[in-house]
FIKOLMI-246833 format. One record per atom (N, C-alpha, C): residue number from 1; residue in one letter; atom name; x, y, z. Coordinates in steps of 0.001 Angstrom, whole numbers, m for minus. Example, Ala and Ser with C-alpha at 12.3 -4.5 7.8 and 13.67 -1.06 7.14 Angstrom:
FIKOLMI-246833
    i  aa  at       c1       c2       c3
    1   a   N    13190    m5690     7800
    1   a  CA    12300    m4500     7800
    1   a   C    13200    m3300     7800
    2   s   N    12850    m2250     7080
    2   s  CA    13670    m1060     7140
    2   s   C    12900       30     7870
//
This chain:
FIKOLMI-246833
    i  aa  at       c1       c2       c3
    1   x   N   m63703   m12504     7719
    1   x  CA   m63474   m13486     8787
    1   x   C   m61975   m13691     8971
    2   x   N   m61734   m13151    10169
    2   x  CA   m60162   m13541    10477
    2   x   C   m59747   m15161    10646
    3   x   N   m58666   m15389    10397
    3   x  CA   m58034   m16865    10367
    3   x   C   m57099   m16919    11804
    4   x   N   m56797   m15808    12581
    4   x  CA   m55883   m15789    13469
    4   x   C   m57342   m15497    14884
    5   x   N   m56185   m16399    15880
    5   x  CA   m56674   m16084    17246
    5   x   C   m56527   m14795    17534
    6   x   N   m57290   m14067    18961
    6   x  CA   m57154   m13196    19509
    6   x   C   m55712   m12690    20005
    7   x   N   m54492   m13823    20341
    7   x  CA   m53760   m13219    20607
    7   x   C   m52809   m13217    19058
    8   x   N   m52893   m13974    17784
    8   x  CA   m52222   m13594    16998
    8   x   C   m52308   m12294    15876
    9   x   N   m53962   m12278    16760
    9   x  CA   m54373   m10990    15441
    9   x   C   m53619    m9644    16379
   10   x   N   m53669    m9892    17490
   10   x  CA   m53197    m8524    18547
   10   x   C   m51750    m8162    17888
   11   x   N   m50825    m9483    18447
   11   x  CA   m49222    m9496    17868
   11   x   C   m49142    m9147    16208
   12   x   N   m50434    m9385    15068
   12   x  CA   m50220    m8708    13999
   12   x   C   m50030    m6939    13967
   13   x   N   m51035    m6458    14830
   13   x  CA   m51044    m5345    14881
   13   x   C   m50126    m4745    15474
   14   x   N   m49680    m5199    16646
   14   x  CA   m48252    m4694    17121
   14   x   C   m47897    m4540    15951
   15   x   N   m47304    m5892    15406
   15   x  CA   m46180    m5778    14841
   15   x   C   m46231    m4459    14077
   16   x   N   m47545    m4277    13231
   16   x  CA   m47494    m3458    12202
   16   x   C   m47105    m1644    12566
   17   x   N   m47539    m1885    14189
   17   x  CA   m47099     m370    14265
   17   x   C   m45796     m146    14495
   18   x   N   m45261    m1319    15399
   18   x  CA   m43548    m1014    15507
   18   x   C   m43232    m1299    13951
   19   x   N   m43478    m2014    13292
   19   x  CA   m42454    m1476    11683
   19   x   C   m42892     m192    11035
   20   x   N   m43866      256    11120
   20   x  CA   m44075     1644    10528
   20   x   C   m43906     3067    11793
   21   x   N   m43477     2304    12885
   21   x  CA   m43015     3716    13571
   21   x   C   m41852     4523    13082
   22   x   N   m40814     3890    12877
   22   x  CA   m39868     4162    12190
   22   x   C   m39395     5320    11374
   23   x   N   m40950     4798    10485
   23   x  CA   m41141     5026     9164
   23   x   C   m42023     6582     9260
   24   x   N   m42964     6868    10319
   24   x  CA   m43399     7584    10548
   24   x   C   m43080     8737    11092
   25   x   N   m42568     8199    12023
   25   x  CA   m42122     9273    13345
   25   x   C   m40903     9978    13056
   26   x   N   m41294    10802    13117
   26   x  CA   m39459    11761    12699
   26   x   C   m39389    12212    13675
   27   x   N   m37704    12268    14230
   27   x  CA   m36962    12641    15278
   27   x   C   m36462    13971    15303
   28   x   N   m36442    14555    14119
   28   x  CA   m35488    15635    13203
   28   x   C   m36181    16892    14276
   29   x   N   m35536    18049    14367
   29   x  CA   m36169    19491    15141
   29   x   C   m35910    20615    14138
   30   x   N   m35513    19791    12738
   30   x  CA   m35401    21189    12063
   30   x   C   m37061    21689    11258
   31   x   N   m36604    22811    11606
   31   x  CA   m38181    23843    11920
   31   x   C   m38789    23515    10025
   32   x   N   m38036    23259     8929
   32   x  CA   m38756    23266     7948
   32   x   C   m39026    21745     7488
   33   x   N   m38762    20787     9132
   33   x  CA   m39794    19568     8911
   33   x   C   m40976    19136    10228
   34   x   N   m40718    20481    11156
   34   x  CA   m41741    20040    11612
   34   x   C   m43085    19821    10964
   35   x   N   m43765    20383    10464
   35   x  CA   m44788    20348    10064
   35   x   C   m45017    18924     9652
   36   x   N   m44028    18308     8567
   36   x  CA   m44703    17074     8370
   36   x   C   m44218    15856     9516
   37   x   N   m43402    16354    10619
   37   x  CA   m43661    15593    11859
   37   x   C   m44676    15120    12556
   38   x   N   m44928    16333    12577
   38   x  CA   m46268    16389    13500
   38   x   C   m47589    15682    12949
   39   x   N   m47491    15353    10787
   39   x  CA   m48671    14954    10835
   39   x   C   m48381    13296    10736
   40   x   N   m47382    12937    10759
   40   x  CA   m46915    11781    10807
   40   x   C   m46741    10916    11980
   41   x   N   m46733    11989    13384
   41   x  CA   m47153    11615    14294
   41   x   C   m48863    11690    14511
   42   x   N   m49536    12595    13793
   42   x  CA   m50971    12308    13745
   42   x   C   m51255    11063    13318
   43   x   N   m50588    10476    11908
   43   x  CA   m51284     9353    11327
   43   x   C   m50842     8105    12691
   44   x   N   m49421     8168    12876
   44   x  CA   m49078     7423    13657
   44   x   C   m50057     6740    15137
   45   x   N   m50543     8095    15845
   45   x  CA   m51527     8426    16864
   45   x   C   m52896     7408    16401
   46   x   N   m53306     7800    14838
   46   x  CA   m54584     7710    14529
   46   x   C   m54653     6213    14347
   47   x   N   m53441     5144    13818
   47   x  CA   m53301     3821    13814
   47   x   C   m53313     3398    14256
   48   x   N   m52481     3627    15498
   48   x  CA   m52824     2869    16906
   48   x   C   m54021     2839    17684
   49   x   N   m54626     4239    17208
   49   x  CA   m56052     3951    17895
   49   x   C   m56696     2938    17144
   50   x   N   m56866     2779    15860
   50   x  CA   m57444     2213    15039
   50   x   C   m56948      739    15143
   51   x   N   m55980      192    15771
   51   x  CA   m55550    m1233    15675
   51   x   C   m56074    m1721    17023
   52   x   N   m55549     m737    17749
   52   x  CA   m54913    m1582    19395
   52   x   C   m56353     m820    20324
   53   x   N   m56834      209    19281
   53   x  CA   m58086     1100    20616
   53   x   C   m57484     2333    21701
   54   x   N   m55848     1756    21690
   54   x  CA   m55573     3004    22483
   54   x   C   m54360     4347    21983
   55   x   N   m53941     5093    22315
   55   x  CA   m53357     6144    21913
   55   x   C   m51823     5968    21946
   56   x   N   m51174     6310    21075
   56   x  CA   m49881     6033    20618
   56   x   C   m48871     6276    21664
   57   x   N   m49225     7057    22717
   57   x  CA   m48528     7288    24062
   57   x   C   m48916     6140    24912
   58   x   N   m50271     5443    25143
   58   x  CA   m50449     4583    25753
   58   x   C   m49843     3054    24918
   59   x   N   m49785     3052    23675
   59   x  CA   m48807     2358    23206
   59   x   C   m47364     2137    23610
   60   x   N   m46832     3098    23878
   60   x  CA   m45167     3112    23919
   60   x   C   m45405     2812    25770
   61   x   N   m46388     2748    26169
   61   x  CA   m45937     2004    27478
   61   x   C   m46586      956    27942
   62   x   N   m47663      584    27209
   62   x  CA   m47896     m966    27469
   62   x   C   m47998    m2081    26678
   63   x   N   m47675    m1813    24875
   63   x  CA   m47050    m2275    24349
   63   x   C   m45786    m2740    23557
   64   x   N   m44717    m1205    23567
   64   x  CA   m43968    m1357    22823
   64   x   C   m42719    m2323    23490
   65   x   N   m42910    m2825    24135
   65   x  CA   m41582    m3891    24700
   65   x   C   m42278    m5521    24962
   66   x   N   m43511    m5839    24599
   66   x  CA   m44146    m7187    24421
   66   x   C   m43664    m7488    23292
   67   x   N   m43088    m7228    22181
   67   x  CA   m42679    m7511    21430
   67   x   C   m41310    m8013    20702
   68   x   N   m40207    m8471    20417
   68   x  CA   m39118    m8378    20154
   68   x   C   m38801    m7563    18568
   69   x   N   m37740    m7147    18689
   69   x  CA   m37410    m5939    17868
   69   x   C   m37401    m6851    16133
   70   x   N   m38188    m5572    15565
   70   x  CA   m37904    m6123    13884
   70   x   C   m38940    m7720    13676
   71   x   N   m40082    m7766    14362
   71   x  CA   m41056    m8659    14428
   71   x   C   m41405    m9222    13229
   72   x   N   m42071    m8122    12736
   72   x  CA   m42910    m8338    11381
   72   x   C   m41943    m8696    10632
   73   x   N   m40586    m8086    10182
   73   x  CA   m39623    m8829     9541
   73   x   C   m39001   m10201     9210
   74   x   N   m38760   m10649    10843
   74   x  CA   m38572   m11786    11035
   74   x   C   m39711   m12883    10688
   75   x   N   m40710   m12552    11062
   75   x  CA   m42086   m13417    10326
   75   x   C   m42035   m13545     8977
   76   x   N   m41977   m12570     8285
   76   x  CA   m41955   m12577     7029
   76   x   C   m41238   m13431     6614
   77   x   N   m39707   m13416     7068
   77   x  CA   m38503   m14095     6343
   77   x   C   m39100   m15464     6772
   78   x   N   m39372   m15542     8179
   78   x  CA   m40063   m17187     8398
   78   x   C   m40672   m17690     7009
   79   x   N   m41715   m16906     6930
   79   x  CA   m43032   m17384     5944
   79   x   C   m41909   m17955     4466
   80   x   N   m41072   m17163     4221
   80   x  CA   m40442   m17231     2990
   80   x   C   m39527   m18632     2845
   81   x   N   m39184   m18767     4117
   81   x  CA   m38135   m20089     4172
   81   x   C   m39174   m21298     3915
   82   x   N   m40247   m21251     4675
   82   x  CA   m40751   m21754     4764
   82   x   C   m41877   m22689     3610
   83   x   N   m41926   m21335     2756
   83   x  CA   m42748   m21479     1193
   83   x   C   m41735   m22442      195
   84   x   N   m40283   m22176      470
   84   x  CA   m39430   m22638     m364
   84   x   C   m38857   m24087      114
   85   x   N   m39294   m24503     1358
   85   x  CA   m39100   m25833     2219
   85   x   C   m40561   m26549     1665
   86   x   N   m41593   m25589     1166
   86   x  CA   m42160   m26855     1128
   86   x   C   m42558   m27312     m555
   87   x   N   m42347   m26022     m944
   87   x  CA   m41937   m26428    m2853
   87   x   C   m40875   m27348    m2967
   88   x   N   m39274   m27543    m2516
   88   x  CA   m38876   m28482    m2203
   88   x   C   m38866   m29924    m1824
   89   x   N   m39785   m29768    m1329
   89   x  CA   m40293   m31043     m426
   89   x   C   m42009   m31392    m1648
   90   x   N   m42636   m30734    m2351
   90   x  CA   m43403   m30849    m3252
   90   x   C   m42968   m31528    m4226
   91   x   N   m41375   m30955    m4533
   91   x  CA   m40922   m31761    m5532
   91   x   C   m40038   m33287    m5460
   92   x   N   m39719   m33149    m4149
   92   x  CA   m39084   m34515    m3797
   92   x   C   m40242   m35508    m3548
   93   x   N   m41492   m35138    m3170
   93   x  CA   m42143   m36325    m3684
   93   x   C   m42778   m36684    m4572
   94   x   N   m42840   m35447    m5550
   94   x  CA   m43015   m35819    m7128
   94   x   C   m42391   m37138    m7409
   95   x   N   m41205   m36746    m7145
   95   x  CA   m39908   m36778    m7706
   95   x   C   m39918   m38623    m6969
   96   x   N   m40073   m38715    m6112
   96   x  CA   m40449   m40069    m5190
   96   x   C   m41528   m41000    m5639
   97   x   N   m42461   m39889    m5792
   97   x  CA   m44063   m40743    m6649
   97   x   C   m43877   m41061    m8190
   98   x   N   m42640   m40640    m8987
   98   x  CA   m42348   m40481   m10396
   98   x   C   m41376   m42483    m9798
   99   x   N   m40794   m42418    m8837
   99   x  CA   m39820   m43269    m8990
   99   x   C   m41105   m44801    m8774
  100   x   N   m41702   m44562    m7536
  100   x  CA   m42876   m45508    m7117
  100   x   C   m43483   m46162    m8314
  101   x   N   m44084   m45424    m9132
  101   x  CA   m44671   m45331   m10360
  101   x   C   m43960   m46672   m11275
  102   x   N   m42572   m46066   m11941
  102   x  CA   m41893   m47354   m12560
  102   x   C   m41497   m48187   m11765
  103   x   N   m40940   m48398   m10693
  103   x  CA   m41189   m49844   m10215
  103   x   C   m42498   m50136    m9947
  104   x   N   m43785   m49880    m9701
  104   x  CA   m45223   m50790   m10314
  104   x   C   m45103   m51376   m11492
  105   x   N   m44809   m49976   m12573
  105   x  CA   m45037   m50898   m13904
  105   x   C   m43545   m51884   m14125
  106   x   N   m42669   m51795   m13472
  106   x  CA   m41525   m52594   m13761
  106   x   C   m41835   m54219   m13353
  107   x   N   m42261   m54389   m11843
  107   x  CA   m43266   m55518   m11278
  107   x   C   m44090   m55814   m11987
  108   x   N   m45021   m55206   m12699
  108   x  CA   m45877   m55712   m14061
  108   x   C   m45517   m56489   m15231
  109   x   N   m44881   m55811   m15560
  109   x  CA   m43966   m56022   m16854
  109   x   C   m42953   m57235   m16853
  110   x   N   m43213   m58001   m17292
  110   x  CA   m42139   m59354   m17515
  110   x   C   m41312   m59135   m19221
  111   x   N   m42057   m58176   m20054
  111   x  CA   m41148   m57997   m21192
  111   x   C   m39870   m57114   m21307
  112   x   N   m39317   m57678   m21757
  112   x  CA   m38183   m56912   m22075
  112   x   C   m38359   m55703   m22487
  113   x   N   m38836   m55560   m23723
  113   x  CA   m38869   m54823   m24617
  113   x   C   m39394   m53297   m23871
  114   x   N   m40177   m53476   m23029
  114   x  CA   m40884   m52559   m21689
  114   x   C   m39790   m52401   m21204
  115   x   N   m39349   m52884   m20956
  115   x  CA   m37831   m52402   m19924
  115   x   C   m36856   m51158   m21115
  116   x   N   m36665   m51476   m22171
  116   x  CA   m35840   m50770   m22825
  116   x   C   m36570   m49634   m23307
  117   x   N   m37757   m49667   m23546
  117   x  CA   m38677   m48007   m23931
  117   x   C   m38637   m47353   m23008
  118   x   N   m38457   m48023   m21717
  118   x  CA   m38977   m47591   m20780
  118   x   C   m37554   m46568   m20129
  119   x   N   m36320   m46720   m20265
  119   x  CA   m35557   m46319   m20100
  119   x   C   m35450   m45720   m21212
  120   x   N   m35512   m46012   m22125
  120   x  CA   m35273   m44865   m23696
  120   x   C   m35760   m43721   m22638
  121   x   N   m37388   m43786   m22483
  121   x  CA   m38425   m42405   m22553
  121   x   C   m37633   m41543   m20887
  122   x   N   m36972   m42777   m19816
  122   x  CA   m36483   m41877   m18786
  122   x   C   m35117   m41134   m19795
  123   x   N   m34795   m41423   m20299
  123   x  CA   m33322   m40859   m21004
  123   x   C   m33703   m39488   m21391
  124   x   N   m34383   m39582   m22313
  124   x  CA   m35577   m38195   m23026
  124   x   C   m36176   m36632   m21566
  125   x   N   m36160   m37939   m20984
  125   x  CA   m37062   m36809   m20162
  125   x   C   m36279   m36390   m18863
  126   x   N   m35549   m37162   m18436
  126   x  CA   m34459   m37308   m17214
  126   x   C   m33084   m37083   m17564
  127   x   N   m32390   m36654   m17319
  127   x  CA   m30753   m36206   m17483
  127   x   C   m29927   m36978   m16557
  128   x   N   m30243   m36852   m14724
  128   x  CA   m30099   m37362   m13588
  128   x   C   m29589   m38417   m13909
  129   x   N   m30080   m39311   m15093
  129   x  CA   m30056   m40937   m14665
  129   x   C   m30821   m41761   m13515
  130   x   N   m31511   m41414   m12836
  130   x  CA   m32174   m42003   m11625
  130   x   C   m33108   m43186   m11684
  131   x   N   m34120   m42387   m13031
  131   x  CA   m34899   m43791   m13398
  131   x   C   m34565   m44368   m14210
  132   x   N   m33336   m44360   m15019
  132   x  CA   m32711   m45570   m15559
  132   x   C   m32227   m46518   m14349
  133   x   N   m31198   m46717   m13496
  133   x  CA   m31281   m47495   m12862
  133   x   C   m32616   m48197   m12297
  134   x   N   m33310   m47389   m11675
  134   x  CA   m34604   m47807   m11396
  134   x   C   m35095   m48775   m12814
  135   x   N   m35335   m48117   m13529
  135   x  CA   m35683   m48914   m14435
  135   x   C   m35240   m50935   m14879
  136   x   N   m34026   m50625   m14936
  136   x  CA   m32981   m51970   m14861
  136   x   C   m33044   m52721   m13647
  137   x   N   m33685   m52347   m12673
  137   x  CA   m33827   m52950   m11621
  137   x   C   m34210   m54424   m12001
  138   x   N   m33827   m55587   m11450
  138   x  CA   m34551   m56723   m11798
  138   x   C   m35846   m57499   m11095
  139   x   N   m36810   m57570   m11741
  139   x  CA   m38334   m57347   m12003
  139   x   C   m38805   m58251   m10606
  140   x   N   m37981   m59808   m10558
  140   x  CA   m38004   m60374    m9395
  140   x   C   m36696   m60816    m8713
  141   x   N   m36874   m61947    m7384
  141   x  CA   m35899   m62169    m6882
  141   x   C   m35374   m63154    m7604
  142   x   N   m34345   m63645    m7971
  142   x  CA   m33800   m64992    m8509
  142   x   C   m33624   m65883    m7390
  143   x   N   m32581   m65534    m6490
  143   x  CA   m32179   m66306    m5269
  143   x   C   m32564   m65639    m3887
  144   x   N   m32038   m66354    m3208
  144   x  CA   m32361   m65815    m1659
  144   x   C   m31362   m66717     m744
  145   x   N   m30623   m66610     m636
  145   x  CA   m29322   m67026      236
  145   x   C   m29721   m66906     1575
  146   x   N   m30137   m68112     2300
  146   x  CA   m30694   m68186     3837
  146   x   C   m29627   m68377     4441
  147   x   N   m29002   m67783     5432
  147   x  CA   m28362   m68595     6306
  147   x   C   m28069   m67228     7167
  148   x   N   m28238   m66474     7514
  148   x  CA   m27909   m65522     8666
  148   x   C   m29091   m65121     9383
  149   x   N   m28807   m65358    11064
  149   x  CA   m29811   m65230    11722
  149   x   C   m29882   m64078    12309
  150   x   N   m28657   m62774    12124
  150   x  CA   m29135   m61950    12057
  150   x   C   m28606   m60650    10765
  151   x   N   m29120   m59228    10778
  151   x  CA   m29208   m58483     9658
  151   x   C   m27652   m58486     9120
  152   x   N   m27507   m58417     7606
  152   x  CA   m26475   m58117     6983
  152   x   C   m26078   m57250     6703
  153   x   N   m24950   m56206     7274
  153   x  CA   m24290   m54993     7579
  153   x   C   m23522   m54769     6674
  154   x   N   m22800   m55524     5621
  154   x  CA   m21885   m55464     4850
  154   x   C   m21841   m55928     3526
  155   x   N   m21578   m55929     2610
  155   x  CA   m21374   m56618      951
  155   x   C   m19954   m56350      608
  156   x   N   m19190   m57399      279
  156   x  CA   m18470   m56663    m1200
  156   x   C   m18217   m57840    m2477
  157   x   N   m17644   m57072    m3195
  157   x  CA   m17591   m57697    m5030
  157   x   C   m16410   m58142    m5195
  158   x   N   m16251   m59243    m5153
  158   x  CA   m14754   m59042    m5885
  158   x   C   m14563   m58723    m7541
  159   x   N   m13579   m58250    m7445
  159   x  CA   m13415   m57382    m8407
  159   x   C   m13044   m57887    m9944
  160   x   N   m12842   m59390    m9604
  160   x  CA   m12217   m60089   m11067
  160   x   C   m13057   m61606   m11554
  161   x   N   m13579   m62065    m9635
  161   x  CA   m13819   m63267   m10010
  161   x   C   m15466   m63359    m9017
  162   x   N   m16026   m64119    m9874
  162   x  CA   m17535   m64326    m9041
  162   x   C   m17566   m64772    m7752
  163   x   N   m16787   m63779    m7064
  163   x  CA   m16987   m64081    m5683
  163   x   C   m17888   m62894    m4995
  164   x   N   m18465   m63040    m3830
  164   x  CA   m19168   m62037    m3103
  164   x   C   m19169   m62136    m1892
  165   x   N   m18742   m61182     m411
  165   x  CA   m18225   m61702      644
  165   x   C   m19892   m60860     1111
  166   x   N   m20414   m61422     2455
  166   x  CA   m21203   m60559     3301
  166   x   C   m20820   m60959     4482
  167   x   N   m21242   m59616     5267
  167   x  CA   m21360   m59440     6879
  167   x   C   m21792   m59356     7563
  168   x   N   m22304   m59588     8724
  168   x  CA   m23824   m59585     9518
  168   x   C   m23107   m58483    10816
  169   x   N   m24158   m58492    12081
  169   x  CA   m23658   m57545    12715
  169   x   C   m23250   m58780    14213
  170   x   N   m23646   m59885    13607
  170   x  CA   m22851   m61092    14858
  170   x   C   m21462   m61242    14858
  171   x   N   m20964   m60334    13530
  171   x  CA   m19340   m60575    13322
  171   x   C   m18986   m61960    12450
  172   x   N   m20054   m62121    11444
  172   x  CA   m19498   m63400    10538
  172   x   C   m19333   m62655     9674
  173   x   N   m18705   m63782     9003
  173   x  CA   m18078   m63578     7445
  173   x   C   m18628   m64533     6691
  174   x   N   m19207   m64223     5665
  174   x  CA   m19772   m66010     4335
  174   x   C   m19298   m65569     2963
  175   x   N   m18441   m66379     2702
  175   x  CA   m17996   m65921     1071
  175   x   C   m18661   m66958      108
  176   x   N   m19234   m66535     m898
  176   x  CA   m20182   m66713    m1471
  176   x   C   m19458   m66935    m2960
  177   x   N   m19517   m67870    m3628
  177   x  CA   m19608   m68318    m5261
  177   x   C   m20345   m68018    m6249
  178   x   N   m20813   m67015    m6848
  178   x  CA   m21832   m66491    m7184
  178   x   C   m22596   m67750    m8335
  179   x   N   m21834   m68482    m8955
  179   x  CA   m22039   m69431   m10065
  179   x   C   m22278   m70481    m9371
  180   x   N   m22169   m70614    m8178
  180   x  CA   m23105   m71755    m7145
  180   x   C   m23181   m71420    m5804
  181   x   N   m24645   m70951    m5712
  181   x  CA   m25030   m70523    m4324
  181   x   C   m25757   m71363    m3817
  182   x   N   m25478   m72562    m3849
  182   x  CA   m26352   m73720    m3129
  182   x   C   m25789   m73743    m1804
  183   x   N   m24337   m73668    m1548
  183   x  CA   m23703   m73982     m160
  183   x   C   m22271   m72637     m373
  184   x   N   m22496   m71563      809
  184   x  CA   m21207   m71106     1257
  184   x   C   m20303   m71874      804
  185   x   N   m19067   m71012     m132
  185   x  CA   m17541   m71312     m171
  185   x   C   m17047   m71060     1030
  186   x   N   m17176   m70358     2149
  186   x  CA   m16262   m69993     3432
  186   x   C   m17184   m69212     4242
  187   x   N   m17545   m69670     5584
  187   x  CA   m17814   m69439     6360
  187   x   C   m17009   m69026     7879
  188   x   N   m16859   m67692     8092
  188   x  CA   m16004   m67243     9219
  188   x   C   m16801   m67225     9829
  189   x   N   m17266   m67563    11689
  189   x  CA   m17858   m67351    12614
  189   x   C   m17937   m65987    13346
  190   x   N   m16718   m66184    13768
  190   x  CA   m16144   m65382    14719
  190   x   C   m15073   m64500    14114
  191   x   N   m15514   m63906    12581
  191   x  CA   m14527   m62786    12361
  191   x   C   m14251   m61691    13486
  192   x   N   m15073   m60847    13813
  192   x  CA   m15490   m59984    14392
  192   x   C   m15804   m60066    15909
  193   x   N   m15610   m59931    16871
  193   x  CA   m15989   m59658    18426
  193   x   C   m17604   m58654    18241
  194   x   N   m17522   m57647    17121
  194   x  CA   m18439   m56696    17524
  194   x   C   m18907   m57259    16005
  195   x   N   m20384   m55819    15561
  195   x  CA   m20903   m55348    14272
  195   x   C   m20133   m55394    13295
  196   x   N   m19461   m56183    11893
  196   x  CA   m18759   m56064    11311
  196   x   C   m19597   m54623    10098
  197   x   N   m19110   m53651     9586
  197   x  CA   m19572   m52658     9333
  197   x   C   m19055   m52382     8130
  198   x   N   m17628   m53098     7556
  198   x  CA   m17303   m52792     6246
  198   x   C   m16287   m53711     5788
  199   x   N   m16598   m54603     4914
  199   x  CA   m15515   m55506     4289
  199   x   C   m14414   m54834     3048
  200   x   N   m13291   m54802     3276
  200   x  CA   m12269   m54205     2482
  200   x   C   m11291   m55570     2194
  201   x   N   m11146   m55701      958
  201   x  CA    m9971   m56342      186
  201   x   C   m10091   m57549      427
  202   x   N   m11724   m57947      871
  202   x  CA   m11238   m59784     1215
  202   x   C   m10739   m60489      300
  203   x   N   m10973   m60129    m1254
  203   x  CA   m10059   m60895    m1739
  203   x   C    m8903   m61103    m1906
  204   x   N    m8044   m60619    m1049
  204   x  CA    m6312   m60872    m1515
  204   x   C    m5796   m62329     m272
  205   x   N    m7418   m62374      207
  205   x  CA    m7155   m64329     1090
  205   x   C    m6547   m65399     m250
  206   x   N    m5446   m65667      363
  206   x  CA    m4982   m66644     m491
  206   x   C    m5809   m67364    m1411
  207   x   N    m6630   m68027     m525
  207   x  CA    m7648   m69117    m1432
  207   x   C    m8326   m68658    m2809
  208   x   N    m8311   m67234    m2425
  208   x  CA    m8886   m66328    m4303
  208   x   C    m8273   m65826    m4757
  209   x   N    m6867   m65704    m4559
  209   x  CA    m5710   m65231    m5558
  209   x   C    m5551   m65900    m6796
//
């Protein structure tokens, strides 16, 4: 039982005779190869009848130009890219379903002690480092800092003192106290005209020097 339509099983058979014409057909006139010319144009003759139904002369004029040159080749190499795009892609969602996995049991788990085997055994088995972070992830939210009405485009750290600046895409600025997040330390409105997209060096504002 064929798996291909009528017109892909046809274009198989093309293909197969233009890559073995090549291979078959000798061009040569020297007299101590005719002989195996001629039977190589027999087999040649006898395939095409056998694929297409018609004769290797009626081939070269109503099929051999439906085709583009080096067919079967190019398919092939398709098939090959293609095998290795999706082993790739087999393993990235291993590799995705491996990560899914410990954050369930990380959300489960309120012990510690789970947290540190648990990164031991990624250490053992992982090199990457990937599901160690994952792992350390923290289990829930602590806080939740309300006050922007729309998405936050930006973060940064300062680098010495528990401060934390964010950015929205209305063009504010909120600098944040990390050791008391009950109320904004500094609120800019109107930093920005547009999307603020990346905060650099806010701390060298006087007020956190």
């Amino acid at each position: 039982m064929s798996f291909l339509n009528q017109r892909q099983e046809e274009e198989l058979k093309k293909s197969v005779i233009q890559y073995l014409t090549p291979l078959l057909k000798s061009e040569t006139t020297n007299k101590e190869n005719e002989n195996g010319a001629l039977l190589n144009d027999e087999l040649l003759n006898q395939l095409t009848t056998k694929l297409l139904d018609v004769s290797y002369t009626d081939y070269e004029t109503k099929y051999k130009n439906t085709l583009p040159s080096n067919y079967l080749e190019k398919k092939w190499s398709t098939v090959l890219k293609l095998q290795k795009k999706i082993v790739d892609l087999e393993n990235e969602v291993a590799a995705k379903s491996g990560i899914i996995t410990d954050l369930k049991k990380l959300n489960l788990s309120n012990d510690i002690n789970s947290f540190s085997a648990s990164a031991s055994n990624s250490t053992d088995n992982n090199n990457n480092g990937a599901d160690i972070k994952i792992n350390w992830a923290p289990s829930k939210v602590k806080n939740v800092l309300k006050l922007y009405n729309s998405s936050i485009t930006s973060i940064a750290i300062h680098p010495l003192k528990p401060i934390v600046a964010s950015a929205s895409n209305d063009g504010m600025i909120t600098i944040w106290n990390i050791l008391d997040l009950s109320q904004p330390e500094l609120i800019i409105r109107n930093a920005h005209t547009r999307t603020i997209n990346t905060i650099v060096k806010y701390y060298k504002v006087q007020r956190y020097t």
